[in-house]
PyMOL Python script that loads the backbone (N, CA, C, O; Angstrom):
from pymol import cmd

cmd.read_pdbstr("""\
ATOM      1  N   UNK A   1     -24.141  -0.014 -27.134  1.00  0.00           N
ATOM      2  CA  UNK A   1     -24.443   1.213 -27.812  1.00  0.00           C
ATOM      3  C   UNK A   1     -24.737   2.318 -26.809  1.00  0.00           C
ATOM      4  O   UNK A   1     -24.346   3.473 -26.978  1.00  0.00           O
ATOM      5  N   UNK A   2     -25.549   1.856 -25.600  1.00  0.00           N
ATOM      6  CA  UNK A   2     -25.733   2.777 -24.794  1.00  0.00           C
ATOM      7  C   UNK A   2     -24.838   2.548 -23.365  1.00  0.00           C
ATOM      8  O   UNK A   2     -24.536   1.463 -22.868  1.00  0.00           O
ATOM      9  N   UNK A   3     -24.527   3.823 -22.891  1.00  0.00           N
ATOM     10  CA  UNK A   3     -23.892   3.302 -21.659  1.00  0.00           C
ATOM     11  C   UNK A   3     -24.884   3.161 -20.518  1.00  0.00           C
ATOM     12  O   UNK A   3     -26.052   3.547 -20.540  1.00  0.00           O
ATOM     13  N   UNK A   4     -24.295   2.590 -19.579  1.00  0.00           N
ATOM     14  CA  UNK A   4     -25.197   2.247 -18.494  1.00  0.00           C
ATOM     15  C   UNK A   4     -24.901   3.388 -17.214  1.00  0.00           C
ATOM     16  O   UNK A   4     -23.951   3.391 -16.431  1.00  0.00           O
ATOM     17  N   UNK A   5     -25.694   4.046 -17.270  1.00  0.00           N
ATOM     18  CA  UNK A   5     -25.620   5.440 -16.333  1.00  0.00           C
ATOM     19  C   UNK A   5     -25.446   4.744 -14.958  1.00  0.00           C
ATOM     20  O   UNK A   5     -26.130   3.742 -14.751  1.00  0.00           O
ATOM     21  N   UNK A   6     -24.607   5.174 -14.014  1.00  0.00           N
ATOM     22  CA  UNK A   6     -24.752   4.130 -12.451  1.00  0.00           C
ATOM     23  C   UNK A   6     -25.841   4.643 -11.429  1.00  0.00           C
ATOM     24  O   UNK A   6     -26.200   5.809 -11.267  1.00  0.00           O
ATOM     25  N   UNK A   7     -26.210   3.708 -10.888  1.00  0.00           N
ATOM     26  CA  UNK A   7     -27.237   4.396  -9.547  1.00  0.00           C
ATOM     27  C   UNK A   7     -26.425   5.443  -8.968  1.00  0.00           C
ATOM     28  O   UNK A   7     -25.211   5.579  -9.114  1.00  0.00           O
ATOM     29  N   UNK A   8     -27.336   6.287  -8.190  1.00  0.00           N
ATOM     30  CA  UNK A   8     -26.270   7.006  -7.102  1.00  0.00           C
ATOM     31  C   UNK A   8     -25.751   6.008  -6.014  1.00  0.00           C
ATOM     32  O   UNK A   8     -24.567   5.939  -5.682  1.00  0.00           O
ATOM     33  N   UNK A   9     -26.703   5.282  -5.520  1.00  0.00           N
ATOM     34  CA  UNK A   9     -26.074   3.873  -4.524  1.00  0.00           C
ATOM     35  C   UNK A   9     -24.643   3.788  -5.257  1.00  0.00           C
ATOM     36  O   UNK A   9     -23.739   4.537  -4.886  1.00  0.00           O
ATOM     37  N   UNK A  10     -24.501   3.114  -6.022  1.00  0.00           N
ATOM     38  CA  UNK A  10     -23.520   2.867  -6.846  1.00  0.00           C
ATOM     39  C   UNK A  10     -22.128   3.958  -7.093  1.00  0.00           C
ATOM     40  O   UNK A  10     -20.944   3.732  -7.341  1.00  0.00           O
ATOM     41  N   UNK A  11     -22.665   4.819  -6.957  1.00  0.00           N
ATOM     42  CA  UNK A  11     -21.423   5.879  -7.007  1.00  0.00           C
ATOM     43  C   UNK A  11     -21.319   6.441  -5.421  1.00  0.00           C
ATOM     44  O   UNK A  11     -20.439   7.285  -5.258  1.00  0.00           O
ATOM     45  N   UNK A  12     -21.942   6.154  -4.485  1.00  0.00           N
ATOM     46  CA  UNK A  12     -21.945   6.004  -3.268  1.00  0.00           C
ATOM     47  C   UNK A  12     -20.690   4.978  -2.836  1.00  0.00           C
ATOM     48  O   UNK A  12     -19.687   5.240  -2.172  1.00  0.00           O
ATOM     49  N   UNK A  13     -21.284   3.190  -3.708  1.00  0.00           N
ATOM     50  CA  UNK A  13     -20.520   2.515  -2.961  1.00  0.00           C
ATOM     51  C   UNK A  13     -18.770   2.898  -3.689  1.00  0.00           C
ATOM     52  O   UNK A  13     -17.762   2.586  -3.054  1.00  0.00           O
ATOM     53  N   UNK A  14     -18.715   3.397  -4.678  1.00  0.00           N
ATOM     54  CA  UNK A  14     -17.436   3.875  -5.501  1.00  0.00           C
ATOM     55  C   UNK A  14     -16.552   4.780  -4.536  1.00  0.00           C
ATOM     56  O   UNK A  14     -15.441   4.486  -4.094  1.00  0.00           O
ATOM     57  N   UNK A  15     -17.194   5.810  -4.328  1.00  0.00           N
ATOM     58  CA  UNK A  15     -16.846   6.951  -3.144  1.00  0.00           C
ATOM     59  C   UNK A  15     -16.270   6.230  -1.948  1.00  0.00           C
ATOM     60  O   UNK A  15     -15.149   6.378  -1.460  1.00  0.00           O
ATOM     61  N   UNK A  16     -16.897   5.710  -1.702  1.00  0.00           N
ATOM     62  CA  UNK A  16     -16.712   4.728  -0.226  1.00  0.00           C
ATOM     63  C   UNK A  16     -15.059   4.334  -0.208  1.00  0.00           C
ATOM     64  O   UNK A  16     -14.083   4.710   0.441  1.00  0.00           O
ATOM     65  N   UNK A  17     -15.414   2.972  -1.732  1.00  0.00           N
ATOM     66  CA  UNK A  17     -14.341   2.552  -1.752  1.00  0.00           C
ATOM     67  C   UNK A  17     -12.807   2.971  -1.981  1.00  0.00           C
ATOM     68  O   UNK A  17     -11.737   2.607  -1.492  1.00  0.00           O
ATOM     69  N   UNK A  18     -13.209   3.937  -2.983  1.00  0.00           N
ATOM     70  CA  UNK A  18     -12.093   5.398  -3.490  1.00  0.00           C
ATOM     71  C   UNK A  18     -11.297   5.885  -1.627  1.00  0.00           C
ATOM     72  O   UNK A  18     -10.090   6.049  -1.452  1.00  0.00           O
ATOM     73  N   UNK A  19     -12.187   5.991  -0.705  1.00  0.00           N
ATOM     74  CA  UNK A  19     -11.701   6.676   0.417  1.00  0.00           C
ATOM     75  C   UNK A  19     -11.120   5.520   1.358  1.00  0.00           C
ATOM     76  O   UNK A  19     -10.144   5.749   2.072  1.00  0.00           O
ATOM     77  N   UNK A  20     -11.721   4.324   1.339  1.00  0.00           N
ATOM     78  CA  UNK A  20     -10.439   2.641   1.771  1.00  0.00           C
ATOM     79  C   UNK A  20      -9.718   3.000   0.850  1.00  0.00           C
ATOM     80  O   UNK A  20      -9.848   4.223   0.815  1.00  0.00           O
ATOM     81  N   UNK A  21      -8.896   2.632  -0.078  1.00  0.00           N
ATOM     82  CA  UNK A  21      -8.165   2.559  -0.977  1.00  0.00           C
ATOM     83  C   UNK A  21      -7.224   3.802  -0.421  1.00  0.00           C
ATOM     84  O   UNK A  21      -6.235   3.407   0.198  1.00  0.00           O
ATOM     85  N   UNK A  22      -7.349   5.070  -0.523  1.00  0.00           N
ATOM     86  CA  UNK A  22      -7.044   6.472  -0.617  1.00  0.00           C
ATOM     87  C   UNK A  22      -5.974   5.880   1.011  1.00  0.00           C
ATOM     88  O   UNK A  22      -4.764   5.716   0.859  1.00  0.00           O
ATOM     89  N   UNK A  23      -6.435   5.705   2.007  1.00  0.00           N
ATOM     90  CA  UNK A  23      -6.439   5.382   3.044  1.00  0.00           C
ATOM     91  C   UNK A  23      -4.975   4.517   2.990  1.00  0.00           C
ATOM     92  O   UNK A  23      -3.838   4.817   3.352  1.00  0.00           O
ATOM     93  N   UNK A  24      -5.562   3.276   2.351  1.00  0.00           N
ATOM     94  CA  UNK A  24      -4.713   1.908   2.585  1.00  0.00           C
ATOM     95  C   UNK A  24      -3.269   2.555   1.631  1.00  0.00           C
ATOM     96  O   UNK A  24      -2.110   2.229   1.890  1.00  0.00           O
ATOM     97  N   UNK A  25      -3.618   3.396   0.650  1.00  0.00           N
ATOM     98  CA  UNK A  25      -2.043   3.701  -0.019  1.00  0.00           C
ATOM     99  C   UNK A  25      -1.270   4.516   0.698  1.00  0.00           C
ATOM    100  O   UNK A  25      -0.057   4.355   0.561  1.00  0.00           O
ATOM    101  N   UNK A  26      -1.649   5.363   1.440  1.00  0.00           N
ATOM    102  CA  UNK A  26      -1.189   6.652   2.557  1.00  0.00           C
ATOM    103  C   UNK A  26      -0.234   5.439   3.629  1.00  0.00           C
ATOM    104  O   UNK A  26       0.934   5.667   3.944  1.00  0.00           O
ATOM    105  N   UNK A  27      -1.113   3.967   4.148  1.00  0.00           N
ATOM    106  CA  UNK A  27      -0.513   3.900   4.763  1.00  0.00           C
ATOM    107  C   UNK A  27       0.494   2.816   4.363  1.00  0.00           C
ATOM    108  O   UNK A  27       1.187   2.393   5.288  1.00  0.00           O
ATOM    109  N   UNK A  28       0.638   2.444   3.499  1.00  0.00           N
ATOM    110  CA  UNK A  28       1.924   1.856   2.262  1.00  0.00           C
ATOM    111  C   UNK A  28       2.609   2.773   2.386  1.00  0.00           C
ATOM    112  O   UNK A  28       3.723   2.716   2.907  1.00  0.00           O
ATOM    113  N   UNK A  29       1.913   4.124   1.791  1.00  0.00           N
ATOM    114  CA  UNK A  29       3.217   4.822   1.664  1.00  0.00           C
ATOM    115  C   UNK A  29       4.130   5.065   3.128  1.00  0.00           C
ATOM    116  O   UNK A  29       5.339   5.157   2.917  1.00  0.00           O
ATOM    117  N   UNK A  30       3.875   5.133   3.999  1.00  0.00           N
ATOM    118  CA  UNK A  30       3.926   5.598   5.351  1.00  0.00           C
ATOM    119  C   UNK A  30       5.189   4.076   5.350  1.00  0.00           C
ATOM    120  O   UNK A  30       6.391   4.209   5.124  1.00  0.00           O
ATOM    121  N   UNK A  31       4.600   2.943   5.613  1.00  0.00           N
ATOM    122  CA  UNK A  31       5.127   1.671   6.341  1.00  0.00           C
ATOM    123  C   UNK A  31       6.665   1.524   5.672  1.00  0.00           C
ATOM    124  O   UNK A  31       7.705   1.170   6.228  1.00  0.00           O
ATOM    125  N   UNK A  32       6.351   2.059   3.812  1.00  0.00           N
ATOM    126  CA  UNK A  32       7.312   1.942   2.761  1.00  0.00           C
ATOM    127  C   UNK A  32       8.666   3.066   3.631  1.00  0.00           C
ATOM    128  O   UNK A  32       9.823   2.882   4.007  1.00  0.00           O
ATOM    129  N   UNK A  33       7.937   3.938   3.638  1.00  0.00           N
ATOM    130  CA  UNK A  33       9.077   5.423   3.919  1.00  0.00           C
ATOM    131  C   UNK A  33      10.100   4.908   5.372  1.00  0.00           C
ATOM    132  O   UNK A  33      11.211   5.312   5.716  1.00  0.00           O
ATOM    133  N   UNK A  34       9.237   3.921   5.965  1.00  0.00           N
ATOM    134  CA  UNK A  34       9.823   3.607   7.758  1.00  0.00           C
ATOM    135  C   UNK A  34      10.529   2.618   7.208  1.00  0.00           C
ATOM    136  O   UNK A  34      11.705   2.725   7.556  1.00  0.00           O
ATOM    137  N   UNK A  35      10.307   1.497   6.350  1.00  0.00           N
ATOM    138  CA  UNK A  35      11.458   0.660   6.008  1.00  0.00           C
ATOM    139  C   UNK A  35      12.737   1.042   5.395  1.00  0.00           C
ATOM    140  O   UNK A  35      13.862   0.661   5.721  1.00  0.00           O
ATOM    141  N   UNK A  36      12.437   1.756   4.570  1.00  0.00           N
ATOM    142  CA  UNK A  36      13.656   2.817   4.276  1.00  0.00           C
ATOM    143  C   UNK A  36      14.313   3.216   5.444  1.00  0.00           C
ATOM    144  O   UNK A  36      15.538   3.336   5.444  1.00  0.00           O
ATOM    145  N   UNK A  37      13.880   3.356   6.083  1.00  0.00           N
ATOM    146  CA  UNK A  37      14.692   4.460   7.299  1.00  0.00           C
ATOM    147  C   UNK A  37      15.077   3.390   7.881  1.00  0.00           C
ATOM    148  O   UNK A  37      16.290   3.426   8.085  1.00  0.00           O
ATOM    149  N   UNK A  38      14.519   2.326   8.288  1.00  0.00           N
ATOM    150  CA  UNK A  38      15.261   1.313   9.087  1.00  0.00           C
ATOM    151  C   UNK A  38      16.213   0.265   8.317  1.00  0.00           C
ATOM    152  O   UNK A  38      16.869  -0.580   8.926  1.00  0.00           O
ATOM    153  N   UNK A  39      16.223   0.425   6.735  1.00  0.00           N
ATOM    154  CA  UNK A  39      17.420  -0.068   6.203  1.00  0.00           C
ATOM    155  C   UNK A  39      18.475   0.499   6.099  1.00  0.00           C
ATOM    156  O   UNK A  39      19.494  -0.086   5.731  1.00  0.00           O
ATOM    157  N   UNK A  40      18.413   2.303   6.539  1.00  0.00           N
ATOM    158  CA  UNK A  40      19.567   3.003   6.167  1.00  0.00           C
ATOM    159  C   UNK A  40      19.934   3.456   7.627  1.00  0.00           C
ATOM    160  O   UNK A  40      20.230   4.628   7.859  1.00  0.00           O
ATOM    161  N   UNK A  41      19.903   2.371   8.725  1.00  0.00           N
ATOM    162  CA  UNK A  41      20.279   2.526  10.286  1.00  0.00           C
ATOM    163  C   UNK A  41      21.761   2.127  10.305  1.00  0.00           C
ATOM    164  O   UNK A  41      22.564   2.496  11.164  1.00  0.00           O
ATOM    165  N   UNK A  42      22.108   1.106   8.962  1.00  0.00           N
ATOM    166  CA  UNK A  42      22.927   0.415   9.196  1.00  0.00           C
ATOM    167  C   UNK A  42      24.305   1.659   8.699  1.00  0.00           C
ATOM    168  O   UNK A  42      25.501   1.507   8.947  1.00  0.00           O
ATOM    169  N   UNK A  43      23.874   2.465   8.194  1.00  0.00           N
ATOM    170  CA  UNK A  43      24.942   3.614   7.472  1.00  0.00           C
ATOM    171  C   UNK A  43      25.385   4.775   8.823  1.00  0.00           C
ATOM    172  O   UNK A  43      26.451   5.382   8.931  1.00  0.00           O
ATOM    173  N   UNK A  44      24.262   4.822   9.699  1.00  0.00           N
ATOM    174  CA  UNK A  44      24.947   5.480  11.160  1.00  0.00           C
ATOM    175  C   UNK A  44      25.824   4.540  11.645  1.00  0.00           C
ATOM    176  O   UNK A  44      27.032   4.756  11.558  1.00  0.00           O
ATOM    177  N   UNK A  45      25.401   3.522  12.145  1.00  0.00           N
ATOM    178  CA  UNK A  45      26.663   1.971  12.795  1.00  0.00           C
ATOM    179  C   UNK A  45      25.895   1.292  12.532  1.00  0.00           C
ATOM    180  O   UNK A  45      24.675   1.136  12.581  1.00  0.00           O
ATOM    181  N   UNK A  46      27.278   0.600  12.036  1.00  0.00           N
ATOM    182  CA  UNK A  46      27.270  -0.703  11.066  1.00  0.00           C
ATOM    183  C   UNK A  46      27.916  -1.877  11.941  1.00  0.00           C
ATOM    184  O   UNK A  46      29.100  -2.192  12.065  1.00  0.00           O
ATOM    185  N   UNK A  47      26.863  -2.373  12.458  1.00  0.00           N
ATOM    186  CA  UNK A  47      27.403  -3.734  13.604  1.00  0.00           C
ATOM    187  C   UNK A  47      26.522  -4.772  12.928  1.00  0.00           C
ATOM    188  O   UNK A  47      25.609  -4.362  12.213  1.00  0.00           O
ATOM    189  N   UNK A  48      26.687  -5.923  13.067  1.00  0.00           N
ATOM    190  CA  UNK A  48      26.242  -7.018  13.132  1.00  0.00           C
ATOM    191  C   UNK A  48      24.875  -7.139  13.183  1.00  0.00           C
ATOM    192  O   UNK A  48      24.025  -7.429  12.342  1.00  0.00           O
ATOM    193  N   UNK A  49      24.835  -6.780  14.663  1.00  0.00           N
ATOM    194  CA  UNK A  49      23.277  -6.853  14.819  1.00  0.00           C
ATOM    195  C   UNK A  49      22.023  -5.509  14.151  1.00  0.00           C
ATOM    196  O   UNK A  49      20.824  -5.443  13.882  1.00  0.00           O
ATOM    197  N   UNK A  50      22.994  -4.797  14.138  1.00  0.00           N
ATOM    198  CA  UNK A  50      22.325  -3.473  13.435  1.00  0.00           C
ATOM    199  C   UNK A  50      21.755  -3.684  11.551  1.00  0.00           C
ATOM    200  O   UNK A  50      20.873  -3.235  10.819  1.00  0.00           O
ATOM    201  N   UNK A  51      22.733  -4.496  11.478  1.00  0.00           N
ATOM    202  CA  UNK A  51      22.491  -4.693   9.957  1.00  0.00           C
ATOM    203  C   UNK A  51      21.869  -6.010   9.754  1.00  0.00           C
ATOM    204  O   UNK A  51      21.747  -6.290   8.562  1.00  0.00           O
ATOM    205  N   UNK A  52      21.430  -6.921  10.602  1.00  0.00           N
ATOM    206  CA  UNK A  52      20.677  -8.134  10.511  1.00  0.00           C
ATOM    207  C   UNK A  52      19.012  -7.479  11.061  1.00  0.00           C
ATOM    208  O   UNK A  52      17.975  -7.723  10.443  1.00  0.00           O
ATOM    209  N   UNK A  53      19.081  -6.629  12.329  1.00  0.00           N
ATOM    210  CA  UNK A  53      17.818  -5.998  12.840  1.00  0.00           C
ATOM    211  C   UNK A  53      17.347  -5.086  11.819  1.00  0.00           C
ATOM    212  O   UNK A  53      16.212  -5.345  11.418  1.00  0.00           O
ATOM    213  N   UNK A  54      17.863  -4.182  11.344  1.00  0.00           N
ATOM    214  CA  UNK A  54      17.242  -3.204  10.222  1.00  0.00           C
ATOM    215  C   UNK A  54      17.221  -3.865   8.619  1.00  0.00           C
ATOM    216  O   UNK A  54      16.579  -3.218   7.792  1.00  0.00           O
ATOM    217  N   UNK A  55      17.767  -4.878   8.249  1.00  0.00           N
ATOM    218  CA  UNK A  55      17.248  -5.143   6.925  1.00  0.00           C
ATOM    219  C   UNK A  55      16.172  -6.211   7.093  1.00  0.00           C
ATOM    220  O   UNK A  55      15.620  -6.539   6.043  1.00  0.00           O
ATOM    221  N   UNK A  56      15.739  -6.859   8.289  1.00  0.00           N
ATOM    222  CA  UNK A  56      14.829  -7.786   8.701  1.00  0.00           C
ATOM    223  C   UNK A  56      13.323  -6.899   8.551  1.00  0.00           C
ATOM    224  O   UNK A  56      12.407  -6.805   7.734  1.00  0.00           O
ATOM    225  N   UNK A  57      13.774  -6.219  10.142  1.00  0.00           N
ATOM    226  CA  UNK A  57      12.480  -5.039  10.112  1.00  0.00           C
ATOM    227  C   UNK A  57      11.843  -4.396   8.775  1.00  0.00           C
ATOM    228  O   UNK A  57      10.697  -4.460   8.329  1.00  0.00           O
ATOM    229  N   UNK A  58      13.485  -3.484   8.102  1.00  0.00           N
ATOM    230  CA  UNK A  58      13.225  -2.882   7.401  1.00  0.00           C
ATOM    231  C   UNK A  58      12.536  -3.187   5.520  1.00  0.00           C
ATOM    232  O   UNK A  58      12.064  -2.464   4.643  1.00  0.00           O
ATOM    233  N   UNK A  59      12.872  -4.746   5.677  1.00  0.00           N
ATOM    234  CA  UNK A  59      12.761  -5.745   4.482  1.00  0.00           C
ATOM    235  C   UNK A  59      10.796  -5.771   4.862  1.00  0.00           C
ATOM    236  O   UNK A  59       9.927  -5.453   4.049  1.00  0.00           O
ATOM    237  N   UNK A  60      10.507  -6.361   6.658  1.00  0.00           N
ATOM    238  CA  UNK A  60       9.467  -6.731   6.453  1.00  0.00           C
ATOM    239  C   UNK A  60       8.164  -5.760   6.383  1.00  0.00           C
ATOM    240  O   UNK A  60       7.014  -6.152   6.192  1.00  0.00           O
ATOM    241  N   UNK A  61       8.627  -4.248   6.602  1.00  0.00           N
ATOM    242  CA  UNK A  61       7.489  -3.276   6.387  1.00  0.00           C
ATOM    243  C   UNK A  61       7.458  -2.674   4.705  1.00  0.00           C
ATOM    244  O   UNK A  61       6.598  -1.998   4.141  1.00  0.00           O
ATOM    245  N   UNK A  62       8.794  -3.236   4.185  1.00  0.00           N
ATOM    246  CA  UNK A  62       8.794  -2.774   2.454  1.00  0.00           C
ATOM    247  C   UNK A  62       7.789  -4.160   2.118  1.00  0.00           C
ATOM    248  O   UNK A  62       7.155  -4.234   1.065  1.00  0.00           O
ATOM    249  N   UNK A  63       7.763  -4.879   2.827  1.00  0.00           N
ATOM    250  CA  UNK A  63       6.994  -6.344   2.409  1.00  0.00           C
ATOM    251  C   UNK A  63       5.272  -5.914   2.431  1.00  0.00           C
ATOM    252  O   UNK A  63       4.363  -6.110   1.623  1.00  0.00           O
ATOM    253  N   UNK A  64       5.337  -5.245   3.759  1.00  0.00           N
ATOM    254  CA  UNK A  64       3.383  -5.237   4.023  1.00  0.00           C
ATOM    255  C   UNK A  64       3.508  -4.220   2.792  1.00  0.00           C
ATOM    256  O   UNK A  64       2.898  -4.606   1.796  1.00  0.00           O
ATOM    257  N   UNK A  65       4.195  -2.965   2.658  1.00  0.00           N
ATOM    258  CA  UNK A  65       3.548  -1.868   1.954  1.00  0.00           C
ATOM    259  C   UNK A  65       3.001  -2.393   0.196  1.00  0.00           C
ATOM    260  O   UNK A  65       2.002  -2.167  -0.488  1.00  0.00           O
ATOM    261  N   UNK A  66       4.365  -3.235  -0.008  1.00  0.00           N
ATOM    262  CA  UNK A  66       4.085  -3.727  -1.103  1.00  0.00           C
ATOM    263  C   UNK A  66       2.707  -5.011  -1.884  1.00  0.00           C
ATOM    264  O   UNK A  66       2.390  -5.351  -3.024  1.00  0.00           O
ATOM    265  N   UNK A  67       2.261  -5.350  -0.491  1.00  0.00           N
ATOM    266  CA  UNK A  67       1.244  -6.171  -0.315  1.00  0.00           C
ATOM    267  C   UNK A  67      -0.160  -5.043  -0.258  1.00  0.00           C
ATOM    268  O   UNK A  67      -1.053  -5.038  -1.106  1.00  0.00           O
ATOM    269  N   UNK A  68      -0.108  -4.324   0.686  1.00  0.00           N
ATOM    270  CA  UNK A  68      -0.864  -3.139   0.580  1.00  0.00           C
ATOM    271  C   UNK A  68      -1.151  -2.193  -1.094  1.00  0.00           C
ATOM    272  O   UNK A  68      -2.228  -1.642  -1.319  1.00  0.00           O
ATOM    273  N   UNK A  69      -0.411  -2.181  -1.729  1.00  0.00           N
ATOM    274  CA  UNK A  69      -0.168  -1.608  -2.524  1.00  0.00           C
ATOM    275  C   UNK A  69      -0.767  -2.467  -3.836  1.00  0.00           C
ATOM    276  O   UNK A  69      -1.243  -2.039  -4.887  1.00  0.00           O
ATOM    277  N   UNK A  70      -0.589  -3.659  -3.435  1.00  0.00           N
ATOM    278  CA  UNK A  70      -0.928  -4.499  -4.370  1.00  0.00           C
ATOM    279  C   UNK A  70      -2.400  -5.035  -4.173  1.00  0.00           C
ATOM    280  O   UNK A  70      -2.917  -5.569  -5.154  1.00  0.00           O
ATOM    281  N   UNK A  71      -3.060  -4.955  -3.111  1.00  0.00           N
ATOM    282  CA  UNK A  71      -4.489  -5.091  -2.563  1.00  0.00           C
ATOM    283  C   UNK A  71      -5.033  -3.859  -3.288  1.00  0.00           C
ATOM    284  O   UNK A  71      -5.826  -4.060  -4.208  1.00  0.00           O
ATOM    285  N   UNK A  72      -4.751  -2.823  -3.028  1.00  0.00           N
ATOM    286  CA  UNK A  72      -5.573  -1.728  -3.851  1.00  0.00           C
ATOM    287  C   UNK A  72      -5.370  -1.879  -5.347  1.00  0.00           C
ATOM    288  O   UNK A  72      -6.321  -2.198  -6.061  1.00  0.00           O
ATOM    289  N   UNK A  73      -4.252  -1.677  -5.805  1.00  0.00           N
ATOM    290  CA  UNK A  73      -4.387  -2.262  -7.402  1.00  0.00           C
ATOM    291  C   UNK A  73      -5.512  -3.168  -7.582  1.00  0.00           C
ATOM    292  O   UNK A  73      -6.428  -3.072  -8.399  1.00  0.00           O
ATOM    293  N   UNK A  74      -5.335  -3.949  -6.812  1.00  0.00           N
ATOM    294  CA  UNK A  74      -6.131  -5.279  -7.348  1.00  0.00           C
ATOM    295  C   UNK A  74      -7.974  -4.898  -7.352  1.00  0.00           C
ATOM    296  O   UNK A  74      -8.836  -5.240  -8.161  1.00  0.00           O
ATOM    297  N   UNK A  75      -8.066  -4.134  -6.197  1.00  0.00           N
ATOM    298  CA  UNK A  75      -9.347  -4.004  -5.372  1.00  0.00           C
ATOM    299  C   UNK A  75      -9.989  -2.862  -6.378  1.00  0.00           C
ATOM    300  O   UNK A  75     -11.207  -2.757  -6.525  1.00  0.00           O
ATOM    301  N   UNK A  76      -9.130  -2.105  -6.985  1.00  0.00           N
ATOM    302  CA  UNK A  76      -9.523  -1.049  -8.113  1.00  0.00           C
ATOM    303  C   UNK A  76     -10.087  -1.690  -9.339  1.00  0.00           C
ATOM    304  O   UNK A  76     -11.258  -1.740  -9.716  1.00  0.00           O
ATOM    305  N   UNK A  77      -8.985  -2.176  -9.886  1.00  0.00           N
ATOM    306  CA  UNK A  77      -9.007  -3.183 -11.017  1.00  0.00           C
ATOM    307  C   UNK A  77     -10.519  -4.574 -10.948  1.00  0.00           C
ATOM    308  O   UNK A  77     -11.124  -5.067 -11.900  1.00  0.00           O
ATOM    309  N   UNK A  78     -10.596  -4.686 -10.309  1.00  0.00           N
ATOM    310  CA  UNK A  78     -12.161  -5.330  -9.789  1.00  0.00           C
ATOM    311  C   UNK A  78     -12.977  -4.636  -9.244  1.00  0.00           C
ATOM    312  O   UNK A  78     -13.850  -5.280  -8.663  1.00  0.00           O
ATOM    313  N   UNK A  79     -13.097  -3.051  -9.163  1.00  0.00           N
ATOM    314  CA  UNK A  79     -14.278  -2.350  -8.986  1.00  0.00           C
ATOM    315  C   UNK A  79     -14.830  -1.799 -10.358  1.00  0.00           C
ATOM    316  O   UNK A  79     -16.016  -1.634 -10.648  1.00  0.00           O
ATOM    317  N   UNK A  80     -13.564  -1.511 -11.254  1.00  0.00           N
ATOM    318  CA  UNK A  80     -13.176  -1.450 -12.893  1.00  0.00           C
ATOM    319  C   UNK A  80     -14.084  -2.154 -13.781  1.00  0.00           C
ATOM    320  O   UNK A  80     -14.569  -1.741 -14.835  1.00  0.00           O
ATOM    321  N   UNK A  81     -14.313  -3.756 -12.964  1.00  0.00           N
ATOM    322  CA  UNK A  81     -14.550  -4.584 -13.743  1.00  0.00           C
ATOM    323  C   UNK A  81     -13.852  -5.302 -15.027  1.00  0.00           C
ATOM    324  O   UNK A  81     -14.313  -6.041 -15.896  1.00  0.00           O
ATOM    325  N   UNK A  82     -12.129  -4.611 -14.709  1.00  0.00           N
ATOM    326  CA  UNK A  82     -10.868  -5.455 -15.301  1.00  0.00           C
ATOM    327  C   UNK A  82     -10.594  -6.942 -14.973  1.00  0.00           C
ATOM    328  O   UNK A  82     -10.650  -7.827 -15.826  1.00  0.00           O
ATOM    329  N   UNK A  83     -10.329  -7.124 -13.824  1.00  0.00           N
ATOM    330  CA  UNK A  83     -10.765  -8.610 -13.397  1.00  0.00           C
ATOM    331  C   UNK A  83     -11.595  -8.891 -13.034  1.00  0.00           C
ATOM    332  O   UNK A  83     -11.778 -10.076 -12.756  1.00  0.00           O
TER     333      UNK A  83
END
""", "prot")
cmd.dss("prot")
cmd.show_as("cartoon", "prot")
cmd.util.cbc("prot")
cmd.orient("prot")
């Protein structure tokens, strides 16, 4: 019936976390934008090794961002008190 007003501690530790989070997606977004670029190396020359080195690289920084990306979801969603 009533809500539970938060400490300021509490909206302290929110703030905090809001600015990790804020942080960790900037640099998803960042790692995401460089895998892109190193999957589309293979469209300047297209050799062998160019297209095994850039979809490797470029596969494994779309990999962290998406892991990154998925840590903050998650880390939100349990500050939420969703999970």
């Amino acid at each position: 019936m009533f809500h539970h007003i938060p400490r300021r501690q509490h909206l302290e530790e929110l703030k905090d976390n809001y600015k990790k989070l804020k942080k960790i997606i900037i640099v998803a977004g960042i790692l995401n934008i460089i895998g892109l670029i190193f999957i589309n190396v293979t469209i300047l020359k297209l050799t062998p090794l160019t297209l095994v080195s850039s979809i490797t690289v470029g596969g494994a920084l779309i990999l962290i961002s998406i892991i990154l990306y998925l840590y903050a979801v998650i880390s939100e969603l349990r500050t939420q008190k969703i999970l």
